[in-house]
TITI-969461 format. One record per residue (C-alpha): residue in one letter; x, z, y. Coordinates in Angstrom, 2 decimals. Last residue first. Layout:
N
{A,{X,Z,Y}}
...
END
This chain:
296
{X,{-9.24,-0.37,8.37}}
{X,{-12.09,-1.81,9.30}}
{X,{-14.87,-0.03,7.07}}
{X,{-13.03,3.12,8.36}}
{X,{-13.50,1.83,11.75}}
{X,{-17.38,2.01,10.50}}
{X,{-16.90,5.12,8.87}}
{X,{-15.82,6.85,11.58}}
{X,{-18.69,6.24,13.50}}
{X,{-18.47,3.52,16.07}}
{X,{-19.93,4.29,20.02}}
{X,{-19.14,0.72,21.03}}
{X,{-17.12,-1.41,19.35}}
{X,{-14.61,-3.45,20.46}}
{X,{-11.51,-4.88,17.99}}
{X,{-7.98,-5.72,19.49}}
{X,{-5.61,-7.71,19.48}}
{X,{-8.14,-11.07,20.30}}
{X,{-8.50,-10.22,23.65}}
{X,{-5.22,-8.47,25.03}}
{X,{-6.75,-9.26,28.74}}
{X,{-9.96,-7.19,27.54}}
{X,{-7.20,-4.27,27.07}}
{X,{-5.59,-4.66,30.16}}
{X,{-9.29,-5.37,32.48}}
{X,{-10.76,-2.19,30.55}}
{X,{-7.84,0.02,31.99}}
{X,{-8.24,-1.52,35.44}}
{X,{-12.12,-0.29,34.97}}
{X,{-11.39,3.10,34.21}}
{X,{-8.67,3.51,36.90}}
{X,{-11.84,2.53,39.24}}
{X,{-14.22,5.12,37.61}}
{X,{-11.14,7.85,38.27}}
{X,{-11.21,6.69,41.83}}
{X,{-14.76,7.35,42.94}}
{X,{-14.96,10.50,40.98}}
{X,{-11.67,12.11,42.05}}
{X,{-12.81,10.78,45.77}}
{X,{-16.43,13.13,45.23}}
{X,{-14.30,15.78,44.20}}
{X,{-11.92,15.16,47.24}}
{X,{-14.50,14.84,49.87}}
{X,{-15.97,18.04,48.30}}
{X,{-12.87,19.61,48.70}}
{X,{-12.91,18.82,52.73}}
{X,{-10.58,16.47,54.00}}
{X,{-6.87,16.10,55.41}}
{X,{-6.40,19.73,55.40}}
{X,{-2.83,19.61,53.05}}
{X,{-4.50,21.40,50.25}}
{X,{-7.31,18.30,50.39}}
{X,{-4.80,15.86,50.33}}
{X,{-3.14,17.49,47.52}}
{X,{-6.45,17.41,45.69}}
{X,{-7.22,13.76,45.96}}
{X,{-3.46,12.82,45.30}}
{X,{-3.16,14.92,42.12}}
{X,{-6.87,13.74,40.33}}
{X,{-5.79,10.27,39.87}}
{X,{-2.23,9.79,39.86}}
{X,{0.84,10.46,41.49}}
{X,{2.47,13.58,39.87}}
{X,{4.61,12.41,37.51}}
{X,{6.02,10.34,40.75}}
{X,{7.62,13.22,41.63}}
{X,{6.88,13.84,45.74}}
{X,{3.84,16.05,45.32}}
{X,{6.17,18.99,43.93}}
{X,{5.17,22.13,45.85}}
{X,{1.55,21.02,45.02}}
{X,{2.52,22.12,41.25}}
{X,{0.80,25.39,41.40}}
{X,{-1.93,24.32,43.64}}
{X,{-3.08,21.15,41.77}}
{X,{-3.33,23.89,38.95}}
{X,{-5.16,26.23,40.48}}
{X,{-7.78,23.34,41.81}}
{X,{-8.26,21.66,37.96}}
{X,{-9.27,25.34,37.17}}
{X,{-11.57,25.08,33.87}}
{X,{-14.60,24.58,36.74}}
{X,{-13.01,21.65,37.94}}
{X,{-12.07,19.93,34.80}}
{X,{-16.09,20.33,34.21}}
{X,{-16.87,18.49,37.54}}
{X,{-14.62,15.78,36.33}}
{X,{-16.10,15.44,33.30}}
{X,{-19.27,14.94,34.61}}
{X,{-18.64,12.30,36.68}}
{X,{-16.40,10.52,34.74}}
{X,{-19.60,10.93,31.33}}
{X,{-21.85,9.82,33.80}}
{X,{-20.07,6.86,35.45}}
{X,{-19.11,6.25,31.61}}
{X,{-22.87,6.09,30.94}}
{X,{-23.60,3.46,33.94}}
{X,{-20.61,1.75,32.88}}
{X,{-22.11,1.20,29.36}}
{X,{-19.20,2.35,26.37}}
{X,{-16.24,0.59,24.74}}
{X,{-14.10,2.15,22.26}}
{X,{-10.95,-0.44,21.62}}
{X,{-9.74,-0.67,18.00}}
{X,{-6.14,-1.59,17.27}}
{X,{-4.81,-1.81,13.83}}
{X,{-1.16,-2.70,13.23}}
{X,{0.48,-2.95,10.03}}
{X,{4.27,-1.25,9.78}}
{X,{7.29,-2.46,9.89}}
{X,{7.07,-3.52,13.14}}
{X,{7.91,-7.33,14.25}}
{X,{8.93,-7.52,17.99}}
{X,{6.83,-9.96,19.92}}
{X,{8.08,-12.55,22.13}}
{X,{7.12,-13.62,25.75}}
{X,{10.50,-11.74,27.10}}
{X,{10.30,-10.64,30.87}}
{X,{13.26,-11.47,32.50}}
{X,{12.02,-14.91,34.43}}
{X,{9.19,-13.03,35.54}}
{X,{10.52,-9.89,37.44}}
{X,{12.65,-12.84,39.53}}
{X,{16.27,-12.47,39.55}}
{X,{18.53,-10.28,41.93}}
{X,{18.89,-7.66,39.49}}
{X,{18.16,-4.67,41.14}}
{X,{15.75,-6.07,43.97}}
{X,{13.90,-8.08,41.10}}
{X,{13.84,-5.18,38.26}}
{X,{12.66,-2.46,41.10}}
{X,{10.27,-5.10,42.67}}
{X,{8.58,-5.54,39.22}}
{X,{8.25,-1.86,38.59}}
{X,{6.69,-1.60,42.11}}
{X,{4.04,-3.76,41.60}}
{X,{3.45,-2.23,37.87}}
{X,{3.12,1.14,39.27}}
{X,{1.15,0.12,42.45}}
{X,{-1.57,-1.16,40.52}}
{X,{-4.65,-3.10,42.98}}
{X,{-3.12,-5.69,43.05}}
{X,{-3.13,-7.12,39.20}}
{X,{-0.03,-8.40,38.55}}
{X,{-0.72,-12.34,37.80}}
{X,{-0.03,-14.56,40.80}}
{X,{2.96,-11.92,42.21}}
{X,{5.12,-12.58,38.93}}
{X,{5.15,-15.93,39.77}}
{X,{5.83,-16.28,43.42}}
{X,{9.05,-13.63,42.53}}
{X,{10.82,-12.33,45.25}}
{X,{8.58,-13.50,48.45}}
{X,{5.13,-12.67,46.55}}
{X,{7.34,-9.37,45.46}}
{X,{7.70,-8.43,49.36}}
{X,{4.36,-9.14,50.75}}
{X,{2.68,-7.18,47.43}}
{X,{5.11,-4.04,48.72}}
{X,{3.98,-4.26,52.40}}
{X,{0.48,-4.40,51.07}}
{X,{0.53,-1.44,48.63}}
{X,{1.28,0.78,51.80}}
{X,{3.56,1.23,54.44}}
{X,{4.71,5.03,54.03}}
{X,{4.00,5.41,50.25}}
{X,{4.80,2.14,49.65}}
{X,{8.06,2.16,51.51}}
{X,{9.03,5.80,49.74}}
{X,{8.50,4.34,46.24}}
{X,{10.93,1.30,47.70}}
{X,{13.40,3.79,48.47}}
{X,{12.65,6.65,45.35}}
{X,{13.05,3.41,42.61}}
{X,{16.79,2.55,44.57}}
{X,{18.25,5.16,44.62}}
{X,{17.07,6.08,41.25}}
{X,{19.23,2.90,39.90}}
{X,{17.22,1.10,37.58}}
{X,{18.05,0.76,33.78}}
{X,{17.72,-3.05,33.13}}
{X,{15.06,-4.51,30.88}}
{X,{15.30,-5.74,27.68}}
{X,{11.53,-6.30,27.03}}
{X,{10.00,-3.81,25.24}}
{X,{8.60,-4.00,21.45}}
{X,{5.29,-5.03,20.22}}
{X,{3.20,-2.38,18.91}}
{X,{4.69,0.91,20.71}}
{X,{5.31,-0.92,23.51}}
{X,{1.84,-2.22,23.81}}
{X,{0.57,1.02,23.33}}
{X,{2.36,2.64,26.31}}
{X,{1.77,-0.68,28.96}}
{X,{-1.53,-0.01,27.64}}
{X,{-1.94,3.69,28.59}}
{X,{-5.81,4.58,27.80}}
{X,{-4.33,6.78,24.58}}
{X,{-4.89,6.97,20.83}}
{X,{-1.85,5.94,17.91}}
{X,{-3.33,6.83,14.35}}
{X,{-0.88,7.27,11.67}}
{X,{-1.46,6.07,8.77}}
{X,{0.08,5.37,4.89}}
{X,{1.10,9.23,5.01}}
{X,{4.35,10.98,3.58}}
{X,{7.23,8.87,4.35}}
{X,{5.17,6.99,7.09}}
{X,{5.30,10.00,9.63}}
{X,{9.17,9.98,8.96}}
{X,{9.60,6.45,10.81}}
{X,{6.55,6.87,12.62}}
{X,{8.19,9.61,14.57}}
{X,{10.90,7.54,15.29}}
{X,{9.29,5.15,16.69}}
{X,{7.96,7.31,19.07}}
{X,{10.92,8.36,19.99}}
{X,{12.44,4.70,20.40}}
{X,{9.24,3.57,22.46}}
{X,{8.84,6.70,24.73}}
{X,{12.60,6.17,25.82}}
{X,{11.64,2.59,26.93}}
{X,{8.63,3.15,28.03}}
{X,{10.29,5.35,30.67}}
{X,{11.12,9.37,31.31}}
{X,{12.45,11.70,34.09}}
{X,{11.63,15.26,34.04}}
{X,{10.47,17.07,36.83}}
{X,{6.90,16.76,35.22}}
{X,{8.10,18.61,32.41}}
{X,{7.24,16.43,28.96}}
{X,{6.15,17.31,25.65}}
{X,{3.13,18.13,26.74}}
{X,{1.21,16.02,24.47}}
{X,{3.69,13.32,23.06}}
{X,{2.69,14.23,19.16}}
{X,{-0.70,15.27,17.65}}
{X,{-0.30,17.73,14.40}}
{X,{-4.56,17.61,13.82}}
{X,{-6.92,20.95,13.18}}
{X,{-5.29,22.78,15.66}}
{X,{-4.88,20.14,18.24}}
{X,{-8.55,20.46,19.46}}
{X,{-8.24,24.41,19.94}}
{X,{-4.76,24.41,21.71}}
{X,{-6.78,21.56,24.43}}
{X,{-6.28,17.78,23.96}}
{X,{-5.09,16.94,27.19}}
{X,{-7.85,15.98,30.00}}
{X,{-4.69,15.06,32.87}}
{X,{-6.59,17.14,35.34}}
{X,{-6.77,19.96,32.99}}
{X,{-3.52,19.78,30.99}}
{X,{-0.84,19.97,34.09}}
{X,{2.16,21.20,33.40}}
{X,{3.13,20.32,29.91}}
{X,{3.30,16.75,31.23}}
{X,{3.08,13.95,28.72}}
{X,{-0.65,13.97,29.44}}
{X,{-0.27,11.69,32.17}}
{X,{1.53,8.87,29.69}}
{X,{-1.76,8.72,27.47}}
{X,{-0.39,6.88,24.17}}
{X,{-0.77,9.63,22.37}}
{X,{0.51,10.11,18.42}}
{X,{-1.52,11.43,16.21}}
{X,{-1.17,12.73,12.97}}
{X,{-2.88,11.92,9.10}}
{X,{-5.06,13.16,6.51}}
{X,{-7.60,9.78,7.18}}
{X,{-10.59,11.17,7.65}}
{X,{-8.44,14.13,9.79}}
{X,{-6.76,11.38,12.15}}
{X,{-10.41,9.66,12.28}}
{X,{-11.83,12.89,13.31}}
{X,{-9.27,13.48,15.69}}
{X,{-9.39,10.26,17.29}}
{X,{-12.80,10.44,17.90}}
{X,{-12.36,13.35,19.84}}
{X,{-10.07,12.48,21.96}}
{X,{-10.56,8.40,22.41}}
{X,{-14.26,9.75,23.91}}
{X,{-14.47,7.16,26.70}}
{X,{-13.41,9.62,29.39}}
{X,{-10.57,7.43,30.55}}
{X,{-11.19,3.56,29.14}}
{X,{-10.32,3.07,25.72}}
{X,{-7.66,2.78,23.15}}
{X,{-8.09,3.91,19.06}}
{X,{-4.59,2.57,17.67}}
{X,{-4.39,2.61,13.48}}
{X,{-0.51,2.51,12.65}}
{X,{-0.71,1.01,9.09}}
{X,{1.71,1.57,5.92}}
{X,{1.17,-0.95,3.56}}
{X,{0.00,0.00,0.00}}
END
């Protein structure tokens, strides 16, 4: 029998958690997340990590693994994951991979391309231009650098616009022309299944989510790591909203009420990379675990 990574993605607040788990015990396996904001042992709530409770019944691996003054990249994520698999697959013929980080997943399934290290200079300059110029300034600058590149990013992610300036500014060639079309063959079968749900009930299930994060003490925690706004583990959804509120720039209302607006938009870039993978992966809406079963 073939081993076989089985990846549950998603949009955030999809249910990839708890389905996960129950697949992970239907199949007596692990998990392994794909989320890269719940790397950070710091900050569970606003990242939703798998709580002590969840994780008791399932080893999961790359859930607060991380400090958030720690540096880290695909790249690293990649060989430690693999790893992982590598004695994961002595014992068990699965392991399921679950997460809403598709840069992360693809990775994991099809290799990285070889990429240059970037000098930290450099990343904090051009992460201190789009923090003081905005996303615009930055867009100007990679349509100049690479014309290609710039056609297909989608605007509205900072992260990926700025990774491609980093490569282009560091290397002096275009983002595009590095970036290797072929796929790394795993020794392992891949299985990727992509929960899908109604955007009126995902508005509901953000919505409400978010409230709850805010009663387990999303606020405390913004406030214990508010010291460190500048590390780029902490810009994200959730972070900014509050730190602008701890810094008087708006009510905390305002900034619930932002959370909301903003995590629904993250949810919707997230469906735009795994719809753009088409054919990788399988959609289902609300599945029991006996239907993915079926698939597996």
């Amino acid at each position: 029998m073939y081993n076989k990574l089985v990846v549950i993605a998603g949009p955030t607040a999809v249910g990839k958690t708890d389905f996960s788990i129950l697949l992970a015990q239907a199949l007596h396996t692990e998990i392994l997340s794909a989320d890269s904001r719940q790397f950070y042992a710091e900050i569970p709530v606003g990242t939703a990590a798998p709580t002590k409770e969840e994780m008791q019944g399932v080893k999961h691996h790359f859930v607060g693994h991380l400090s958030i003054h720690d540096y880290y990249n695909v790249s690293m994520y990649e060989q430690q994951a693999l790893e992982v698999l590598k004695g994961l697959f002595k014992t068990h013929h699965y392991a399921v991979l679950t997460g809403g980080s598709g840069m992360y997943i693809d990775v994991l399934c099809n290799g990285i391309d070889n990429m240059p290290d970037i000098d930290m200079q450099l990343r904090n300059k051009l992460l201190q231009q789009w923090r003081e110029q905005g996303v615009e300034v930055c867009l100007q600058q990679l349509k100049e650098l690479d014309p290609v590149f710039y056609e297909t990013v989608d605007k509205h992610n900072h992260k990926r616009i700025l990774r491609a300036l980093e490569v282009c500014c560091q290397t002096g060639k275009p983002y595009s022309a590095l970036r290797s079309k072929a796929k790394v063959q795993r020794d392992f079968e891949i299985v990727k299944i992509c929960l899908t749900m109604p955007r009126e009930q995902l508005v509901e299930r953000i919505n409400k989510r978010t409230d709850k994060m805010m009663e387990q003490g999303f606020l405390e925690e913004a406030k214990k790591v508010f010291p460190y706004k500048h590390l780029n583990s902490l810009n994200t959804v959730g972070y900014r909203e509050l730190f602008d509120y701890l810094e008087g720039k708006n009510g905390l209302d305002f900034a619930i009420d932002k959370i909301k607006i903003n995590t629904r938009r993250y949810a919707k870039r997230q469906m735009t990379w795994f719809k753009k993978e088409g054919s990788d992966y399988v959609f289902m809406q609300s599945p029991t675990v006996e239907q993915v079963l079926n698939i597996i």
